[in-house]
C-alpha positions in Angstrom: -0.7 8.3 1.6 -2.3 7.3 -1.6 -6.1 9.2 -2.3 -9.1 6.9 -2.9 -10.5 9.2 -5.3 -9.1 12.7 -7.1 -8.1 15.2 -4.8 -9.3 18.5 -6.2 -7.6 21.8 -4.9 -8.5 25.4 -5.5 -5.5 27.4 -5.7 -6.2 30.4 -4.3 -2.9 31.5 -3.7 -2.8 35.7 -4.2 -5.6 35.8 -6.7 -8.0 37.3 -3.1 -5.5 40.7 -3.8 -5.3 41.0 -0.1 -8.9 41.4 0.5 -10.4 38.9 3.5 -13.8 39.6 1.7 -12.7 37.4 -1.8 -10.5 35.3 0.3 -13.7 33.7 1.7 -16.1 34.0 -1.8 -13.0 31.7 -3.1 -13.1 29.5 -0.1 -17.3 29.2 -0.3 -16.8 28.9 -4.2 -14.4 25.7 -4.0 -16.7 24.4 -1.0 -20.2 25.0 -3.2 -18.7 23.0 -6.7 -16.9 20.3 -4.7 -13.4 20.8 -4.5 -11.6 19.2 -1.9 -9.2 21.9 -0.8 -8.2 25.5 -1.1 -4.4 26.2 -1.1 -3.2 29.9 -0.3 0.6 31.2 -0.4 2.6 32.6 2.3 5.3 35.0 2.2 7.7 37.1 3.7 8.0 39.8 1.6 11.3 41.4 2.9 12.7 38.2 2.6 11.2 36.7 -0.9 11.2 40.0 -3.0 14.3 39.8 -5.1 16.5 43.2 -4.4 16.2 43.8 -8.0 12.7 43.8 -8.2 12.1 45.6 -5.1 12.2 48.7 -6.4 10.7 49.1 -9.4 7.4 51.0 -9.8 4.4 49.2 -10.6 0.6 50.0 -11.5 -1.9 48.7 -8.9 -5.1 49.0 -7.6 -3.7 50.9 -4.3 -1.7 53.9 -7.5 2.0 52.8 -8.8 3.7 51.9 -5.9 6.6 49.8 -5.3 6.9 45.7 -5.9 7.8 45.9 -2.6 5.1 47.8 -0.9 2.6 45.5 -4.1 3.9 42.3 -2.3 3.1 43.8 0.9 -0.1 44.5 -0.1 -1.4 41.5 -1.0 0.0 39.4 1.7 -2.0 38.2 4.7 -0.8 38.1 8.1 -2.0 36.2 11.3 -5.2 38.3 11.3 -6.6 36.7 8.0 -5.2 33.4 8.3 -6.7 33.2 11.8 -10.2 34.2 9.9 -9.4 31.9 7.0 -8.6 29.1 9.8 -11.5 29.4 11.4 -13.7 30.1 8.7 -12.6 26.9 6.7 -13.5 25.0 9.7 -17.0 26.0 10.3 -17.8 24.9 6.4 -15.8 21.9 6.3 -13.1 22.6 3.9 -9.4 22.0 4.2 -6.8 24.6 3.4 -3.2 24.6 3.8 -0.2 26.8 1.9 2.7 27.0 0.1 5.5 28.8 2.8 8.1 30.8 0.5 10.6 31.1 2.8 11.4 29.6 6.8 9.9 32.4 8.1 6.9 31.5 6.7 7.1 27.6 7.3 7.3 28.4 10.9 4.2 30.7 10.9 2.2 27.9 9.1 3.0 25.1 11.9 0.7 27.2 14.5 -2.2 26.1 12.0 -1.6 22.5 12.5 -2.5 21.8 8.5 -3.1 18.4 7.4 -0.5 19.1 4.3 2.2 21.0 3.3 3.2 22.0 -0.5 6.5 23.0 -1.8 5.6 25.7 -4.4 7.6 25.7 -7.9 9.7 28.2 -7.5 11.0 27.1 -4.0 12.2 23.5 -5.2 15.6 24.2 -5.5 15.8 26.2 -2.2 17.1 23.6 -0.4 16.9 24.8 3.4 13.3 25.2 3.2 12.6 22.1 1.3 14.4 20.3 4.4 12.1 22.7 6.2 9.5 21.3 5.0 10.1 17.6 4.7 11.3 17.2 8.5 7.9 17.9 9.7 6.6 15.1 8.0 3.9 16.3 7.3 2.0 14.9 4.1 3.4 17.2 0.9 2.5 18.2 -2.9 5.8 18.9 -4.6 5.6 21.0 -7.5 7.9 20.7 -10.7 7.8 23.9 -12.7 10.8 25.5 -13.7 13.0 22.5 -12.2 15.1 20.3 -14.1 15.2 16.5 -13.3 18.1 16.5 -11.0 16.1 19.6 -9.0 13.1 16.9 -8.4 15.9 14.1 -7.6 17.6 16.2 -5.0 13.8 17.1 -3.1 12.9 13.3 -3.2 16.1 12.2 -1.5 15.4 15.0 1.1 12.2 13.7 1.8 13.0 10.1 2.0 15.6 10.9 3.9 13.4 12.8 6.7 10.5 9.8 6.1 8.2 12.5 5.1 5.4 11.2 2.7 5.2 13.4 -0.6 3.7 13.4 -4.0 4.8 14.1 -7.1 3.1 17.7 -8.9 4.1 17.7 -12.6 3.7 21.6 -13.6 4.6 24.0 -15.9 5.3 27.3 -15.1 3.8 29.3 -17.6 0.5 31.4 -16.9 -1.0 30.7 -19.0 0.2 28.0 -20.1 0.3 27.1 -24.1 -1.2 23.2 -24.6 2.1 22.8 -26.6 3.9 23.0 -23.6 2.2 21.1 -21.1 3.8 17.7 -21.5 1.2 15.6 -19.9 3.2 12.4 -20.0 5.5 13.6 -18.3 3.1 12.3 -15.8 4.0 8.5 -16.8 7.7 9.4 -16.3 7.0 10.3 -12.6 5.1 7.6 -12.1 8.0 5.1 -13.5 11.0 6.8 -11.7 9.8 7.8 -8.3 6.7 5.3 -7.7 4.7 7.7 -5.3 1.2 9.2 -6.4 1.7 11.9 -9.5 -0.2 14.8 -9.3 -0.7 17.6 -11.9 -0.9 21.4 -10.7 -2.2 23.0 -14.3 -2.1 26.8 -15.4 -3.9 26.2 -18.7 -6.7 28.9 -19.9 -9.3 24.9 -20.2 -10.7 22.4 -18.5 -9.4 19.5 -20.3 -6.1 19.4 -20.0 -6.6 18.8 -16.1 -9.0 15.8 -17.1 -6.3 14.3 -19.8 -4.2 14.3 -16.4 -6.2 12.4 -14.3 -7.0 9.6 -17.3 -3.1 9.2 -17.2 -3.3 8.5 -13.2 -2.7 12.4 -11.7 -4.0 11.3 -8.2 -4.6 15.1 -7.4 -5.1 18.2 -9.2 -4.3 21.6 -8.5 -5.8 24.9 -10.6 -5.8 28.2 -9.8 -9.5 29.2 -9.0 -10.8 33.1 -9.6 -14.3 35.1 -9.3 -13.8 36.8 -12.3 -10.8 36.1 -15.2 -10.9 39.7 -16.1 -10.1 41.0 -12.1 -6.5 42.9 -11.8 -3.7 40.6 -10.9 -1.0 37.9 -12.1 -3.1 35.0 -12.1 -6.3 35.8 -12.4 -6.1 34.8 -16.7 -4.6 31.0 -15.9 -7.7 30.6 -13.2 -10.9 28.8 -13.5 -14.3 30.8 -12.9 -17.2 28.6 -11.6 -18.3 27.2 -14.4 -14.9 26.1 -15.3 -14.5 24.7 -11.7 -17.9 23.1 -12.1 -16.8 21.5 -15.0 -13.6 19.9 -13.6 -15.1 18.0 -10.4 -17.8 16.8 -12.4 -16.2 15.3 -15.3 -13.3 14.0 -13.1 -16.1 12.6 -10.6 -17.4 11.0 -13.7 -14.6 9.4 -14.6 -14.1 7.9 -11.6 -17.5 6.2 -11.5 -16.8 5.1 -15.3 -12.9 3.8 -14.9 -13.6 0.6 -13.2 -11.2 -2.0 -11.5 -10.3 -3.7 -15.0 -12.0 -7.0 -14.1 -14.6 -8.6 -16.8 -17.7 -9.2 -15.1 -20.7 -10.8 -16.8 -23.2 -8.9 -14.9 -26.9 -10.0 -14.2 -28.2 -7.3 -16.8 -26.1 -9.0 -19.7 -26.8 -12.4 -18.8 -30.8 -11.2 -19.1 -30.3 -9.7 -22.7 -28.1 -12.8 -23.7 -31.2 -15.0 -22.6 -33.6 -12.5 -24.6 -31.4 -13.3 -27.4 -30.1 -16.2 -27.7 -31.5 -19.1 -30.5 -29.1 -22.0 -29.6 
């Protein structure tokens, strides 16, 4: 599958902190400025939480409670995905999620989404990448906190199961520092695995997404947020509306002004080259 234009996706991921309510603001947001997609996460939380984090105590909006009982929180069952479903329908958006464990992939497959995404963290799980990739279903693979071989090994998987996959180059940093972004790293992918590259950014700006798609990122990928400032992991490496407006338009933009590479003497040149010529 290779996208005629940018595909722009609103990461919403947890950044709705469990509330239905935001879930859908996000989901109307990305709708209103353009975006193509929303993306949410989906977890098992007795399964994903590592045993050493379980336990701890941690400040939230609900009193200090456990990571445990936080990632609980904040996770949405068949209730809200069922309203998010339904709801992206009616206003014509598509969503899909990143499954963090099999549990989760299975749960996903009821939804019949028209893409998958292996989320960072899960690249070098290798049961649920296979998972993923044998139901062939269209997929954004993301790089952060991978190594090269990690991205080799996911590649072969899905070549092997014929699923169709692209490319996300991402650094896991939120925020990220521009230092550490690496953007041709985008030309590297391009080179050695000849699929669509996309980029999946975490930076506080706009521009580092727009650098991306001027060196061929076929799809981008930024968290998206109501308000920077709101309690919660990812709300400071999100983009508020104005930032979201930003990206579409500028990356619409660019489209119109890239061109096919072809010189073309076109009818409005040849009329000011009449208007001026003396021999």
């Amino acid at each position: 599958m290779s996208f005629k234009k940018t595909f722009i996706i609103g990461e919403i991921g947890i950044n709705h902190n469990g509330d239905l309510k935001i879930a859908k603001d996000l989901i109307l947001l990305a709708k209103k400025v353009g975006f193509d997609a929303v993306k949410f996460q989906k977890r098992t939380p007795n399964i994903t939480t590592p045993k050493s984090k379980a336990e701890l105590m941690r400040d939230t909006p609900w009193g200090k409670i456990t990571y445990l009982e936080y990632k609980k929180k904040i996770e949405f069952e068949k209730k809200e995905f069922d309203e998010i479903n339904k709801f992206c329908k009616k206003i014509n958006i598509i969503w899909f999620a990143s499954p963090w464990d099999i549990k989760s992939n299975n749960f996903l497959k009821k939804y019949k989404l028209k893409f998958n995404k292996v989320a960072s963290p899960m690249l070098t799980n290798i049961k649920l990448v296979e998972a993923i990739a044998k139901q062939k279903k269209f997929t954004f693979i993301s790089t952060g906190m991978s190594k090269m071989n990690d991205i080799e090994t996911a590649v072969k998987i899905f070549k092997k199961n014929r699923c169709k996959f692209s490319i996300m180059h991402c650094v896991s940093a939120y925020p990220c520092n521009d230092q550490d972004l690496n953007l041709k790293l985008i030309e590297t992918y391009k080179k050695k695995f000849k699929v669509d590259i996309g980029y999946s950014g975490h930076e506080k700006s706009v521009s580092p997404s727009l650098m991306a798609v001027c060196l061929g990122a076929k799809s981008i990928e930024r968290h998206i947020t109501l308000d920077r400032t709101m309690w919660g992991t990812d709300h400071a490496a999100s983009l508020e509306e104005n930032g979201m407006k930003n990206l579409v338009s500028v990356i619409r933009k660019f489209e119109t002004v890239y061109g096919d590479g072809k010189k073309k003497f076109l009818p409005i040149e040849k009329l000011k080259l009449n208007e001026n010529k003396y021999w």
